[in-house]
C-alpha positions as CSV (number, residue, x, y, z in Angstrom):
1,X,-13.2,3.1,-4.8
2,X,-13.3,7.1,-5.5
3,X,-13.3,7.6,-8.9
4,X,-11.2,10.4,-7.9
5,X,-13.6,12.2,-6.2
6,X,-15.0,11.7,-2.6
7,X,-17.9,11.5,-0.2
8,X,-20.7,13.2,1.5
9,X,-22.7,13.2,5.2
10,X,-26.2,13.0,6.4
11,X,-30.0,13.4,8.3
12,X,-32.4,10.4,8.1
13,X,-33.1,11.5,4.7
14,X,-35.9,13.5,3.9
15,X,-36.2,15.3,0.6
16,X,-35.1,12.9,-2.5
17,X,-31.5,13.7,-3.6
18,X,-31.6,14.0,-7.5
19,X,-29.3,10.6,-8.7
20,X,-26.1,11.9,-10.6
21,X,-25.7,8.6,-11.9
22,X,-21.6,8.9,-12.8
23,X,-19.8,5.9,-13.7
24,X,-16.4,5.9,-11.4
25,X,-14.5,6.3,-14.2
26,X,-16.2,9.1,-14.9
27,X,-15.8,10.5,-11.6
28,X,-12.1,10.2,-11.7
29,X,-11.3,10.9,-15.2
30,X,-13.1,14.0,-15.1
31,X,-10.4,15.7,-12.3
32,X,-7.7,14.5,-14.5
33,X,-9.1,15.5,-17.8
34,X,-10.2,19.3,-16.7
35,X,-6.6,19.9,-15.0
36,X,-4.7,17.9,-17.7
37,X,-6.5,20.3,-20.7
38,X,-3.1,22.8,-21.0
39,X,-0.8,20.3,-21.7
40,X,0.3,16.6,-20.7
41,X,2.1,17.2,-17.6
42,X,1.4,20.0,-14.0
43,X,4.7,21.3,-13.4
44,X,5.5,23.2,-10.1
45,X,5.3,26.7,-10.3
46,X,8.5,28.6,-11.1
47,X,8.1,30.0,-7.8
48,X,8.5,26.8,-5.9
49,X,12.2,26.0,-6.6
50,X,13.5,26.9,-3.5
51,X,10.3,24.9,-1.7
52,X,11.9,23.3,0.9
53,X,9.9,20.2,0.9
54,X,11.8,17.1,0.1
55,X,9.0,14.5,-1.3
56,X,9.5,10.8,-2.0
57,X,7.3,8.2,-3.2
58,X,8.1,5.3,-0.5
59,X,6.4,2.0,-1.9
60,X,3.3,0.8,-3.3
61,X,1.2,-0.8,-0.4
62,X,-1.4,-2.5,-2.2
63,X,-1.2,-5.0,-5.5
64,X,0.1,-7.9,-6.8
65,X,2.3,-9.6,-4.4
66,X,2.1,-7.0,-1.7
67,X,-1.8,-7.8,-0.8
68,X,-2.8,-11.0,-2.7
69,X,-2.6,-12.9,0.3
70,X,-5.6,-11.0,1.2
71,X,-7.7,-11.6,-1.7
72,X,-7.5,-7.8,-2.3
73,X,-4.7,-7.0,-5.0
74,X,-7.0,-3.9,-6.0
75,X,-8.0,-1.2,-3.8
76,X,-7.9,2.4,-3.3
77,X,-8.1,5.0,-0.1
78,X,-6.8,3.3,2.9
79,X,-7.9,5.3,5.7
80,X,-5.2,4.7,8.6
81,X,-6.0,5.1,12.9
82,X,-4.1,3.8,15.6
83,X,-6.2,1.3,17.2
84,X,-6.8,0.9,20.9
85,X,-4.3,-1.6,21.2
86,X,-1.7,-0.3,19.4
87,X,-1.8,-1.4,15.8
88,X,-2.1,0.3,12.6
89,X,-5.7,-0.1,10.9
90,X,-5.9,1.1,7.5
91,X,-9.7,0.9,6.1
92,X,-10.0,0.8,2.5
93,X,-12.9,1.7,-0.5
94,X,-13.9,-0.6,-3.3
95,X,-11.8,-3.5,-3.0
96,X,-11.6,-6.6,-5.9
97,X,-9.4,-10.0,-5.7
98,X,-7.7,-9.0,-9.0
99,X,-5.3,-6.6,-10.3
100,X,-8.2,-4.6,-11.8
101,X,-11.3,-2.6,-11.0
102,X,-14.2,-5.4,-11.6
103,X,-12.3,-7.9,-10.9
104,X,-13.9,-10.0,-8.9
105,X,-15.5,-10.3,-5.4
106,X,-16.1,-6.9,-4.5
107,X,-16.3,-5.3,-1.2
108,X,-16.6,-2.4,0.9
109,X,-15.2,-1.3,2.9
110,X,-12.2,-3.4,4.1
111,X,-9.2,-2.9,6.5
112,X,-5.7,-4.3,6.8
113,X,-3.9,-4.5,9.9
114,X,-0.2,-3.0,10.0
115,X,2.6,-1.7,11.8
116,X,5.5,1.1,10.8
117,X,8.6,-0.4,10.0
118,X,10.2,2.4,11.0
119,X,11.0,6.4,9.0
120,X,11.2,6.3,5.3
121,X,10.2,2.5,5.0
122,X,6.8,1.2,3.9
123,X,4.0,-0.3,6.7
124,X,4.2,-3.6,7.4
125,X,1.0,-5.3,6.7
126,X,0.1,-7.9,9.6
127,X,-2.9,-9.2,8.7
128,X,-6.7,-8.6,7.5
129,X,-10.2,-8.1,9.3
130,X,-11.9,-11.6,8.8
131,X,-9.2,-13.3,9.0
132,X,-7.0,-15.2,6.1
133,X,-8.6,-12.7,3.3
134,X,-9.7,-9.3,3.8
135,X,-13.6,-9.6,3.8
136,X,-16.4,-7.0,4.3
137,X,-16.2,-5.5,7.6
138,X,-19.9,-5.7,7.9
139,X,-22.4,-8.0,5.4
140,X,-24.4,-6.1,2.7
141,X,-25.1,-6.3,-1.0
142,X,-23.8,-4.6,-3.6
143,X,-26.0,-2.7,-6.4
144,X,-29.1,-4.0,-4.1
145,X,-32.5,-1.9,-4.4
146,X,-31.5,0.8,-2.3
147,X,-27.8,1.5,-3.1
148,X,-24.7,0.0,-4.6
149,X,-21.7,0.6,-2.2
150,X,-20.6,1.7,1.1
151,X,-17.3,4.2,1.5
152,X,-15.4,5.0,4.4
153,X,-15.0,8.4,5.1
154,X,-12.9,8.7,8.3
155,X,-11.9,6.7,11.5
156,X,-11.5,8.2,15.0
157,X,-9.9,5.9,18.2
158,X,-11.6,7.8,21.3
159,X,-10.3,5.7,24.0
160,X,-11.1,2.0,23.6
161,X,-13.8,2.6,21.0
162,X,-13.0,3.4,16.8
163,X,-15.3,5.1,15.2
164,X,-15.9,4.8,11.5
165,X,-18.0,7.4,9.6
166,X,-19.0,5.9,5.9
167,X,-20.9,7.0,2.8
168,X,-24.1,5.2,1.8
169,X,-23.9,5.8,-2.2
170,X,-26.6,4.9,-4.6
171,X,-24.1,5.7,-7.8
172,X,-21.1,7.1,-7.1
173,X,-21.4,10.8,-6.2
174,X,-25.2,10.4,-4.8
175,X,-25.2,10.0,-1.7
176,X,-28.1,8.2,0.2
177,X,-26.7,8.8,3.9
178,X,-23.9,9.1,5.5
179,X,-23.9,6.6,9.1
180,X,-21.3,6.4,12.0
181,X,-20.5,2.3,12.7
182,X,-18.0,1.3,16.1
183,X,-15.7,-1.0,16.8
184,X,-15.2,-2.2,20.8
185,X,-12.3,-4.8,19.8
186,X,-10.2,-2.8,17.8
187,X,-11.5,-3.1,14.5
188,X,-12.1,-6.6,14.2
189,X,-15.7,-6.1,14.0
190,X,-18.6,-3.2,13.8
191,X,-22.2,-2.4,14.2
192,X,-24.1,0.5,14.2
193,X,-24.2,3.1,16.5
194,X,-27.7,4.6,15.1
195,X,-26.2,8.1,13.9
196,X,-27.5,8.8,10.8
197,X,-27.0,11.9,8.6
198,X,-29.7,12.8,5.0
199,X,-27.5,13.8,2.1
200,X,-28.7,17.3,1.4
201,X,-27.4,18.2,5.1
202,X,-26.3,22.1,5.4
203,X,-27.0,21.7,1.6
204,X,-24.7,18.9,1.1
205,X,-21.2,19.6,2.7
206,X,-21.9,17.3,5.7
207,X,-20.9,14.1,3.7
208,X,-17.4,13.4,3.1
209,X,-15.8,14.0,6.7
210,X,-13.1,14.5,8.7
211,X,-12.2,14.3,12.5
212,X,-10.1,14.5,15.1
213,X,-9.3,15.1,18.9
214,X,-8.2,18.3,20.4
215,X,-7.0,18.9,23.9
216,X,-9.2,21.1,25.0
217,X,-12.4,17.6,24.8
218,X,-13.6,18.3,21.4
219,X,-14.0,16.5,18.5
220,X,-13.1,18.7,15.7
221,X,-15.2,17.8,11.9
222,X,-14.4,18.8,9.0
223,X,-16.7,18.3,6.1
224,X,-17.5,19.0,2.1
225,X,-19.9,17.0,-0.3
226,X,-19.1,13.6,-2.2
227,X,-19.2,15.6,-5.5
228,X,-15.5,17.7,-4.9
229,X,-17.5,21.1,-6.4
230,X,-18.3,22.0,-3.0
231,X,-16.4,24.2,0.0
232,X,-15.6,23.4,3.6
233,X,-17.4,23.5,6.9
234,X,-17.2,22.9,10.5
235,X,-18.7,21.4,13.5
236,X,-17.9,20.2,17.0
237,X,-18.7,17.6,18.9
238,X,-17.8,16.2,22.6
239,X,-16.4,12.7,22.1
240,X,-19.0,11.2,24.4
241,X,-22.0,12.6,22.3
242,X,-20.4,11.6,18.7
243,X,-23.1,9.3,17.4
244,X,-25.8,12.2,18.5
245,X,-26.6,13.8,15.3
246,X,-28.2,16.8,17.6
247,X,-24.9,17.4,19.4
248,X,-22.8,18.9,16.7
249,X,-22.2,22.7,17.3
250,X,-21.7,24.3,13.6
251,X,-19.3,27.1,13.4
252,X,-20.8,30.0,11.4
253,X,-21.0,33.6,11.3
254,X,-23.0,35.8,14.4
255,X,-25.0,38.7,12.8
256,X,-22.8,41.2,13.9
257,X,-20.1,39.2,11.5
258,X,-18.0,37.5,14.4
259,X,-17.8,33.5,13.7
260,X,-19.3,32.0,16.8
261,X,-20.2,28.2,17.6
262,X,-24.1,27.7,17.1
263,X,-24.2,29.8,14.2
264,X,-25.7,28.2,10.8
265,X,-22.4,26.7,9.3
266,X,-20.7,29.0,6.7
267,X,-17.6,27.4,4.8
268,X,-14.3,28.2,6.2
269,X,-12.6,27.5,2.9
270,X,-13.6,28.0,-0.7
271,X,-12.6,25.6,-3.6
272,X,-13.6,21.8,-5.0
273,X,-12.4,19.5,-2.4
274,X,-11.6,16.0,-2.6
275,X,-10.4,13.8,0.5
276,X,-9.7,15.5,4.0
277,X,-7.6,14.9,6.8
278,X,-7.5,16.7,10.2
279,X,-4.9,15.6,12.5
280,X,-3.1,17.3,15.5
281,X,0.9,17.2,14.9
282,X,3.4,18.9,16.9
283,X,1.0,21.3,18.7
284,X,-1.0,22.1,15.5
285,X,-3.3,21.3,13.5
286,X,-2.7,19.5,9.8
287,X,-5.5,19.4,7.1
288,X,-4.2,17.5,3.4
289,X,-7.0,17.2,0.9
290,X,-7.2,16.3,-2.6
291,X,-8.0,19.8,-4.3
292,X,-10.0,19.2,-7.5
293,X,-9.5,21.9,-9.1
294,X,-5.7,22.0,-9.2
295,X,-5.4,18.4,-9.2
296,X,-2.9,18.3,-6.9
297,X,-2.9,17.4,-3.0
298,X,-2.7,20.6,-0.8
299,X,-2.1,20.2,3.0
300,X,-2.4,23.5,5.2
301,X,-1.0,24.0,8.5
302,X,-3.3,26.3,11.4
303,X,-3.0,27.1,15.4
304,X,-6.4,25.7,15.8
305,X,-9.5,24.6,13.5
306,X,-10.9,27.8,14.1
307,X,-8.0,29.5,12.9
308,X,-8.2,31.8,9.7
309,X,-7.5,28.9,7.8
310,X,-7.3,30.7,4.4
311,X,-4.6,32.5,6.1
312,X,-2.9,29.4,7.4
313,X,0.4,28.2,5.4
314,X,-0.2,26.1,2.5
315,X,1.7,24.0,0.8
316,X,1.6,21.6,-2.5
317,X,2.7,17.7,-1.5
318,X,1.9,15.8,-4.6
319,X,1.2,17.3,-8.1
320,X,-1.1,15.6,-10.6
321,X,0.0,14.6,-14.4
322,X,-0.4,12.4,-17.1
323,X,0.6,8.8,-17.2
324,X,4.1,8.4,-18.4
325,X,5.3,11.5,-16.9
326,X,5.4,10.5,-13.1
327,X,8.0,11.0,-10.7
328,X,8.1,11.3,-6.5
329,X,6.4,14.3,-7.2
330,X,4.0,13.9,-9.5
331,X,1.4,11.5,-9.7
332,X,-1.0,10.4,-12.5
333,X,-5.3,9.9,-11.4
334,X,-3.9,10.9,-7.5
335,X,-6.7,11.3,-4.7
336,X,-6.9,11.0,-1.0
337,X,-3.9,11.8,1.0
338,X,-4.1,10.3,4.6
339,X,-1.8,11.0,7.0
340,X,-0.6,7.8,8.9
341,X,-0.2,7.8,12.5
342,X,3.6,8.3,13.7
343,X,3.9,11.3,11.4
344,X,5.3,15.3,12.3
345,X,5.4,17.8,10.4
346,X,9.2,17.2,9.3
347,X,8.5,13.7,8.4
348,X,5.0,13.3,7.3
349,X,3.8,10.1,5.7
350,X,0.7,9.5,3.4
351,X,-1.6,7.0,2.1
352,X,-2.3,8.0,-1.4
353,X,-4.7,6.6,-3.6
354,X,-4.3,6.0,-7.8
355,X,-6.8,4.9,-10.4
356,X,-5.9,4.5,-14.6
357,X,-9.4,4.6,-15.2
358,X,-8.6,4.2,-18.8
359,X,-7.3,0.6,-18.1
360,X,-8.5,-0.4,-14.9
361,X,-5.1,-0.8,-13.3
362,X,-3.3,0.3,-11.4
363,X,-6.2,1.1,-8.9
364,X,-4.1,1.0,-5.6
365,X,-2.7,2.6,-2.3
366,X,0.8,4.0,-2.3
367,X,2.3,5.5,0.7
368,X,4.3,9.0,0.1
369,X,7.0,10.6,2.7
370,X,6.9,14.5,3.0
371,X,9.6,15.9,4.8
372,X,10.5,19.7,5.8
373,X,6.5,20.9,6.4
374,X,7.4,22.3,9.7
375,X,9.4,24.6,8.2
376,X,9.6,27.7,5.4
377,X,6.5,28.6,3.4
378,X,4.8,31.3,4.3
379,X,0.2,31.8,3.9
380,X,-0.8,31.0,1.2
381,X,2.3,29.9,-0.5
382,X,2.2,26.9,-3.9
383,X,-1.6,27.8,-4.0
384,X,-4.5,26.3,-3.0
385,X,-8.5,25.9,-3.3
């Protein structure tokens, strides 16, 4: 459950991380609440008429009737990876049997199995992890001594093995850890692999992650903190040496000014980010993230991760606004913005997470089609962070 803000990574932790102690409501409301403060509705820029996206809200995928079957009717994030075996695997935050936040047997994280149903129609949902309801895809307490909930971050499939990287959080937005778990049966069940990260790694912005898999044998990461006030880095990583803490290469700046692999990270983008993720599409590289400050989700399209990626084309996908005013392209309380696998760039498909933190529902996972990225918009273009 991200109050609509996200995660954070770690180092067996070391120096005590100060407790920010926000209620998720408060974590959510306060995106909406700051971008909301002009006026009751974020309208496109005048400047975007002739955007050439074409932007439709496809279906809800979680809530009453669509995922009470599972004992799960409220849930947010939905993480999705293409297992080994070739099914959809969508992991998902705070997750409660009712229609509301609080509302009854909590867990985290969970994951649904699903399959496309083909272009512009809603996944499928095949079944749960645990069985007949969706349960706990590893056994914990909740608000125990040491922390209250555990939140996914991102999942990799690196040949037969899925990787999940999650957020240890004692209150949301302080981060304990951050651990990589794996799964060797295609999600059904995962332990640790040992790889643990402290909070207050490369001060803080190696805690909410993403990751994905280039050609040329590198795992490519993108990361921020949980606290969406913080900017991007990156790090590399050979697939084989993933759960080695020691083996990713940061991606900074040489002291003659040239960015270089081994360097001490520097960010290589600027702005309050929410949610990320990477994927390769159609010979290059897609980032979507949910950009706090313009309360909006922003995906940005670059030759490589090591591209100029302020540089790279940017385009708006989904705008925030008040309840009451929504439409396909606008979206009240909106974070996260996950790109489910079978998507290009001219027909891109998103999990996209909502939260009325006022009333407590809905708190759910929609999925969003974007099509018409590939094409038009130049650097820079509908803003960014």
């Amino acid at each position: 459950m991200h109050d609509n803000t996200p995660g954070g990574a770690v180092r067996p932790p070391r120096a005590p991380i100060r407790p920010v102690h926000l209620s998720r409501a408060g974590f959510l409301r306060a995106t909406a609440t700051a971008a909301l403060a002009g006026g009751p509705l974020l309208r496109t820029p005048a400047h975007a008429a002739a955007d050439p996206l074409r932007v439709s809200k496809v279906a809800d995928l979680t809530g009453p009737g669509l995922t009470t079957r599972f004992r799960m009717e409220a849930t947010d994030l939905g993480v999705p990876a293409r297992t080994p075996d070739g099914r959809l695997l969508f992991v998902f935050g705070d997750t409660f049997e009712e229609a509301r936040v609080g509302g009854g047997w909590w867990r985290s994280p969970v994951a649904l199995y699903g399959r496309s149903a083909g272009s512009g129609r809603p996944v499928a949902w095949t079944g749960a992890v645990g069985g007949r309801h969706a349960r706990q895809l590893w056994p914990y307490d909740h608000d125990n001594p040491e922390y209250s909930t555990m939140l996914p971050s991102d999942v990799i499939t690196l040949g037969d093995v899925m990787y999940l990287h999650v957020m240890v959080n004692n209150g949301l937005g302080n981060v304990v850890r951050t651990e990589i778990r794996r799964s060797d049966d295609s999600g059904a069940t995962w332990r640790p692999t040992g790889a643990v990260f402290a909070p207050d790694l490369h001060d803080g912005m190696f805690q909410l992650l993403t990751w994905a898999l280039g050609d040329d044998g590198y795992v490519y990461v993108l990361s921020t903190g949980f606290q969406r006030n913080k900017p991007v880095i990156l790090h590399r990583v050979r697939p084989a040496r993933l759960t080695d803490p020691a083996a990713y290469e940061p991606w900074g700046r040489a002291p003659d000014g040239r960015w270089a692999w081994g360097e001490a990270p520097a960010p290589v983008l600027h702005g309050t980010f929410g949610e990320l993720c990477l994927r390769p599409l159609d010979g290059r590289w897609l980032l979507t993230w949910f950009n706090q400050a313009d309360y909006r989700i922003d995906a940005l399209v670059a030759d490589h991760p090591t591209a100029d990626l302020p540089a790279a084309r940017r385009r708006t996908l989904l705008w925030g606004t008040s309840w009451g005013h929504e439409d396909d392209t606008h979206v009240a309380q909106l974070y996260g913005g996950y790109v489910i696998p079978g998507s290009t760039l001219d027909d891109l498909h998103l999990s996209v997470s909502q939260w009325n933190t006022e009333e407590g529902w809905p708190y759910r996972v929609m999925q969003f089609r974007v099509r018409g990225l590939a094409s038009g918009g130049g650097p820079g273009e509908g803003g960014g962070a």
